[in-house]
N, C-alpha and C positions, 0 to 999 in steps of 0.2 A: 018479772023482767026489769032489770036495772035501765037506767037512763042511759050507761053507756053499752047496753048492750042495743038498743036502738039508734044509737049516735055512730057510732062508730063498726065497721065492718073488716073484716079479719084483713082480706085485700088490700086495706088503706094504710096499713104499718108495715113501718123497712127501715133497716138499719143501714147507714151508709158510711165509707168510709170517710171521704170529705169532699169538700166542696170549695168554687176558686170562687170566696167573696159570698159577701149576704145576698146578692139579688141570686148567685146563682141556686145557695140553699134554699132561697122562696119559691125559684121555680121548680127544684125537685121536691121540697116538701108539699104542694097545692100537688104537682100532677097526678097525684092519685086521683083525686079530685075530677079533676078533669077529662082523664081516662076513663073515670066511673059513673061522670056525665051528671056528677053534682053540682060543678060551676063551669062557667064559661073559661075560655082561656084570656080572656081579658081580665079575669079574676086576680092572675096573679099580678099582673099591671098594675091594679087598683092596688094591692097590699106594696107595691115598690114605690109608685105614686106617692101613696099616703106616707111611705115613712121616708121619702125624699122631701115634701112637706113638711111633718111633724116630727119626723125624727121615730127611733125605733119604740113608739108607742107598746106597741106587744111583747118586749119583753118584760114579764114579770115578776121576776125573781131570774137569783144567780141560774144561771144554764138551763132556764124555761121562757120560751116564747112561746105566746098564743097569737098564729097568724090569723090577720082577718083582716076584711073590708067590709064597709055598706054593702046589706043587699042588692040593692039597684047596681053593683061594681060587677056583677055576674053570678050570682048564686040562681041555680034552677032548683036543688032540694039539701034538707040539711043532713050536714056528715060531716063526720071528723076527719082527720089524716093525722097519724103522728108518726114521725120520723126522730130515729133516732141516729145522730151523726157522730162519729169516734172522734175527731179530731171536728171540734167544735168552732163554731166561725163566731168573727166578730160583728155586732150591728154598730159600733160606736165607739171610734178611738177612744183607748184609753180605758174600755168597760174590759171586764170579762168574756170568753167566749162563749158560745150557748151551747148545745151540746141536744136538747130535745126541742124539737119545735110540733106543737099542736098545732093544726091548722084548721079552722072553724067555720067552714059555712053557715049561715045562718037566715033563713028564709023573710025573714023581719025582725026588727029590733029586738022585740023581746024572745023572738026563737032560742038566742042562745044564755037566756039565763040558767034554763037550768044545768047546761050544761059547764057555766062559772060555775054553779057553784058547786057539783060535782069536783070539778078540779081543782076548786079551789080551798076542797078539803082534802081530796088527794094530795097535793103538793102544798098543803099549810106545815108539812112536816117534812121540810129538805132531806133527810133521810128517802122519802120516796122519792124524790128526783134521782136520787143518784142511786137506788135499785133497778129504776128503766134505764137508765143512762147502762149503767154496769151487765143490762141481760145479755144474755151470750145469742139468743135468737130474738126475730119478729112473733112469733109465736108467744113467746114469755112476755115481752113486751103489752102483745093485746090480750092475756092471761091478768095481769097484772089490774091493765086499764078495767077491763069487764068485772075483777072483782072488786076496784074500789082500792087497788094496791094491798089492802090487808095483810093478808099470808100468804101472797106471790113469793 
């Protein structure tokens, strides 16, 4: 069993067409989440909080954010959510817009290393970004994620 087959669950991936503004894709990207009773709804708070604060920390790379907060922000157990959005929103005048956002729960600090670095071999090759970005379903989408992107 792969890491992201325990991180992530079929339920938590949607394609969306768009959204009005980055808080509003935080809050559709997390409610998976929260529906599924991995984090608190104050969760997404903490993620709008923090990058009202710091600025949009989680995007990391052209058209990939990794949404998160401190656990103490609301996380009950860890899971992913990814959403993938057509018409990509902006975190920061002037940047690019995002187009896949990962959303992380993570039960304590180091809960989510393994799953950086999971992703952060998946998406070390821009080419895989924009094969999840380009799937025609959620289905392909979490096909992709559980093999590692490979031969999705």
């Amino acid at each position: 069993m792969s890491t992201m087959d325990k991180l992530l669950k079929r339920e938590n991936v949607q394609i969306v067409e768009s959204c009005s503004g980055w808080k509003d894709s935080i809050h559709v990207a997390v409610q998976p989440l929260v529906d599924g009773g991995y984090v608190k709804a104050g969760y997404i708070d903490g993620i709008i909080e923090n990058a009202e604060k710091y600025g949009p920390y989680f995007v990391l790379a052209p058209d990939l954010a990794l949404l998160h907060a401190r656990p103490e922000q609301g996380v009950i157990r860890r899971q992913l959510a990814v959403t993938v959005l057509r018409e990509g929103v902006v975190f920061k005048e002037g940047s690019s817009p995002v187009r896949l956002l990962v959303s992380l729960a993570a039960t304590d600090p180091d809960g989510h290393i393994d799953a950086m670095k999971t992703l952060a071999t998946m998406f070390a090759d821009p080419e895989n970004i924009k094969k999840v970005i380009e799937a025609e379903t959620a289905d392909e989408v979490y096909r992709m994620f559980i093999a590692g992107i490979e031969n999705a």
